[in-house]
N, C-alpha and C positions, 0 to 999 in steps of 0.2 A: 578218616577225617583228620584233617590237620589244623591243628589253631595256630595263629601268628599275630603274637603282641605286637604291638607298634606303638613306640615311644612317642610323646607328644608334644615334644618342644621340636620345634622347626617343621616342615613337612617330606624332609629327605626319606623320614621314616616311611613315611605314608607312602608315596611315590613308589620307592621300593617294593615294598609288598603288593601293591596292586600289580606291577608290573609282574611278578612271581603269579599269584592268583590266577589271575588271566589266561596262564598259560598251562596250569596243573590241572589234571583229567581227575584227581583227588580233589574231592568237597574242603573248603579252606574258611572256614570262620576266622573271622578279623575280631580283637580284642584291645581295644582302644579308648583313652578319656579323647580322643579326635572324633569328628561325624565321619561317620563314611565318606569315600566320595560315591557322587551320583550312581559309577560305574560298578561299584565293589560285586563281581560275581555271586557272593553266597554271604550267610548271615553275618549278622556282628553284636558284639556283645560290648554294649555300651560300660566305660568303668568308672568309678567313682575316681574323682581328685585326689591324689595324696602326699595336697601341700594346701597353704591357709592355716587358718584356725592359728589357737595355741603357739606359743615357740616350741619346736620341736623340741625332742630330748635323745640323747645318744643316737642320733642318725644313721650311722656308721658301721653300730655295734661292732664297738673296739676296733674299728678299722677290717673286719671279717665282711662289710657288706657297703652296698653304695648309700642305698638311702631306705632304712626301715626305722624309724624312729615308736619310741616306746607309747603308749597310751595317747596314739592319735587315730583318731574317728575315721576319718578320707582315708589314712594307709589303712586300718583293719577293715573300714567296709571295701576298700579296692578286694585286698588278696582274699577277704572271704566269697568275692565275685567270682574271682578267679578260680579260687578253690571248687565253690560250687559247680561253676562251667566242669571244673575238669573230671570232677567225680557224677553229673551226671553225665558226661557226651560220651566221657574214656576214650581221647581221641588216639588213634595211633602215633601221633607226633607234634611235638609243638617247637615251633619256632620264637624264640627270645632277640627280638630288634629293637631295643636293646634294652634287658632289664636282667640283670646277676640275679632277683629277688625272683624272680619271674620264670630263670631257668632254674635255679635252686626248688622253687616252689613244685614246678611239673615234674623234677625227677625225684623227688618227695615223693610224690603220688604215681610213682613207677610209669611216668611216660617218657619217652627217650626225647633230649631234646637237641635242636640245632640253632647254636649263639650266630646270630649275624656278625661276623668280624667288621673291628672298626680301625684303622691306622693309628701310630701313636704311643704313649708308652703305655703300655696294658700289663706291668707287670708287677701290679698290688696283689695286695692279699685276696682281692675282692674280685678281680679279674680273670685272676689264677684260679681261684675257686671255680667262677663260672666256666670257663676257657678245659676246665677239667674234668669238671664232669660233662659235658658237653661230647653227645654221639658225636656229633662233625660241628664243624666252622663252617658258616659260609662267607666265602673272600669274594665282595664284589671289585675285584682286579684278576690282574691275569698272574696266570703260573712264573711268568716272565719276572713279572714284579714282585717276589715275595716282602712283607713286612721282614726288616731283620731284627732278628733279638731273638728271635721268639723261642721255645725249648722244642727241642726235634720234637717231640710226641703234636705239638699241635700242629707243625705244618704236617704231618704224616696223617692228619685226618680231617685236612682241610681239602674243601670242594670250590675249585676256583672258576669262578663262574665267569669273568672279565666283565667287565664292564658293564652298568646295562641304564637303559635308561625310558622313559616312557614312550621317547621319539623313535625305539628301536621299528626299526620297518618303511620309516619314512624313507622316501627318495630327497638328496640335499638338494637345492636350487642353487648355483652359482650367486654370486651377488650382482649386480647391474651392472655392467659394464657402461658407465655413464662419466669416465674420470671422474667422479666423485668417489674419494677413501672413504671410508664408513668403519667407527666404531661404535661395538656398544657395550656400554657398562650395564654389566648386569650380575646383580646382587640378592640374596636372599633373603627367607624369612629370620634368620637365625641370629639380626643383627652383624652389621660392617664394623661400626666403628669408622665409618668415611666419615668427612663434615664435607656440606656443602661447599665451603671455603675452597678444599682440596679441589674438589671436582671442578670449579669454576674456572681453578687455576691452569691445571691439568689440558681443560680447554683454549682457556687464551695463550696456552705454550703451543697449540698443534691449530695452527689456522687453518694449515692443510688437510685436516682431517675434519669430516661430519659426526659428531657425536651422538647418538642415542641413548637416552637411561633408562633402564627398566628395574626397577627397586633401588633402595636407598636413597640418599638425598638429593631431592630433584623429580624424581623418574616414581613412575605410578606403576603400581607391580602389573602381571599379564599373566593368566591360568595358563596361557599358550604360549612362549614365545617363540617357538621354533620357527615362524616366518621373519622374525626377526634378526635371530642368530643367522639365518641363511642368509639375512639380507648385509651384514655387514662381514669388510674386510678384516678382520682383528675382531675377535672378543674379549673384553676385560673382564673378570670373575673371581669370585673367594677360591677355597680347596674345597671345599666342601662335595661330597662323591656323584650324588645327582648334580649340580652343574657343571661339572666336570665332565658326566659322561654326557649330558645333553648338549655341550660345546663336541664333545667326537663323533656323535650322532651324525653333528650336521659338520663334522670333518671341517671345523675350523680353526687357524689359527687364532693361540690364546695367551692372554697372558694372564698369569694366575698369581693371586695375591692373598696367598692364606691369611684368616681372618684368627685369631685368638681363640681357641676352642680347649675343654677340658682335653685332659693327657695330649694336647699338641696334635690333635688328629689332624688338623688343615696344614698343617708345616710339615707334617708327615708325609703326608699327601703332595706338597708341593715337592720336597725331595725325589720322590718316585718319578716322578715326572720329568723333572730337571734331568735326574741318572739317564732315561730314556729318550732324551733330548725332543718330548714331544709339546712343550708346553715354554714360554719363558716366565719365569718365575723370580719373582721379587717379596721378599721378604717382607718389607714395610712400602707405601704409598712411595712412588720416589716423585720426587721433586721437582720444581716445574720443569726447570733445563734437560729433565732426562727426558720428556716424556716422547720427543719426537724420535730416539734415537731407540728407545721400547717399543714404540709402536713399530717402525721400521724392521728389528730383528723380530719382531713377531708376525710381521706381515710375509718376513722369510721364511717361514715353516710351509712344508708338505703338509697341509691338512688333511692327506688321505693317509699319514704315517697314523693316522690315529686309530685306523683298522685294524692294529697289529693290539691296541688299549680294550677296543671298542667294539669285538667283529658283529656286532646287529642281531646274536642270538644267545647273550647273555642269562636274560629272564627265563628264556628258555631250557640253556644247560640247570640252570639253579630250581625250574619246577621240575624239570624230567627227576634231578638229583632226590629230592623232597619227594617226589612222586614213590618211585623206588625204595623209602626208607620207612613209608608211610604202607606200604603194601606188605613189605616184609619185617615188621618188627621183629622177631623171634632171630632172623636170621644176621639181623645186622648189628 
């Protein structure tokens, strides 16, 4: 049995793990304040809030942790949830996407666990912690693209799965060959930071181009969008690692526009990219007079370069991996 938390702000978490699940021949309980989705293979262990209420009080503890604060009701009924899960299942392995409190907690209770790596600076007190006691990492990027900084012992038992995303398996559609350019902005749950304003703008700069939105301002979000990433010439997107890989899924060119994220993970992520010349990559919204001359060098990308980010059986190296570690505890 393998459990795998999944963190519950955005649903890149989500996304993730279901894509893993799906594919592991190991029973995989999902552990989440999110619902399942419809599809979730095997049970799920619903968790308490642990935020509201009260002003927190030392959140931190001294900086050794991310978020455990003292004499609050939602954090002790969560990890006594967790706790119980884990002391009655005794799962072979549990995966932590992403919670230090959460790997900390299962290797507590002598089950070996594996941190989902995230890009970015991960090199607090509380990172390190997790990041160390942690069987393996798992990197959803390729061997190619390592995170640098990190201390030799974590990439030495890091599991680089590359890329993966829920489109893996799809066949891409070309877009319409109808001279009509087609882009589309498309944005996540996680918060942009776009104003309307921009995007309007951004517009009235590219007559030449057809724009579609799909989240943020303007644009009505889509469970699905990969008919729509296929249908357009250029994709615009945050860093963020699910749309990221769900733009190389569908082997399109993109331009990526890290969004502000705790420890810099989307700037991070936009770096790797840029190094790898698979992606163009801007920093901040650029302004209206650039936008013909972005869309343009991003319309010049090989979108099948993205195979080398993205090869289509991502979820599947990272459940065979999990599979494996989950079979042979004693040995690993």
């Amino acid at each position: 049995m393998i459990g795998y938390y999944v963190h519950h702000h955005g649903l890149g978490h989500l996304h993730r793990a279901l894509c893993i699940a799906r594919h592991a021949r190991s029973p995989v309980t999902g552990l989440s304040s999110l619902d399942p989705p419809p599809d979730w293979p095997g049970p799920w262990i619903s968790l308490p809030l642990d935020t509201g209420g009260p002003a927190a009080v030392d959140t931190r503890a001294q900086g050794r942790l991310h978020w455990a604060p003292l004499f609050h009701d939602g954090y002790a009924d969560r990890m006594s949830t967790l706790a119980g899960w884990l002391g009655r299942t005794r799962p072979t392995l549990m995966v932590s996407d992403v919670s230090v409190e959460v790997a900390c907690l299962a290797r507590l209770m002598g089950v070996p666990v594996v941190v989902a790596a995230m890009r970015g600076r991960r090199l607090d007190a509380a990172h390190r912690l997790g990041h160390d006691i942690a069987l393996r990492l798992l990197a959803p990027w390729p061997a190619t693209a390592p995170e640098p900084g990190w201390p030799s012992r974590w990439y030495d038992k890091t599991i680089y799965a590359s890329a993966f995303s829920r489109d893996d398996g799809r066949v891409p559609t070309p877009p319409p060959r109808d001279g009509t350019r087609r882009v589309l902005l498309m944005l996540g749950a996680g918060g942009s930071g776009i104003t309307f304003e921009q995007v309007r703008a951004a517009r009235a700069a590219t007559p030449d181009w057809q724009w579609d939105l799909l989240g943020g301002p303007g644009g009505a979000w889509s469970a699905d969008p990969w008919s729509r990433i296929c249908a357009a010439d250029v994709v615009i997107t945050h860093g963020g690692q699910n749309a990221v890989a769900e733009c190389a899924a569908a082997r399109r060119p993109t331009v990526v526009l890290p969004q502000e994220r705790p420890y810099g993970e989307q700037h991070a992520t936009g770096r790797a990219l840029r190094e790898a010349g698979l992606a163009v990559v801007r920093e901040h919204w650029p302004e209206p007079p650039q936008w013909p001359s972005v869309l343009a060098e991003a319309a010049a990308l090989d979108g099948d370069a993205w195979s080398g980010w993205a090869p289509g059986d991502g979820a599947q190296r990272a459940a065979r991996a999990l599979d494996a570690l989950a079979a042979m505890p004693e040995a690993s």
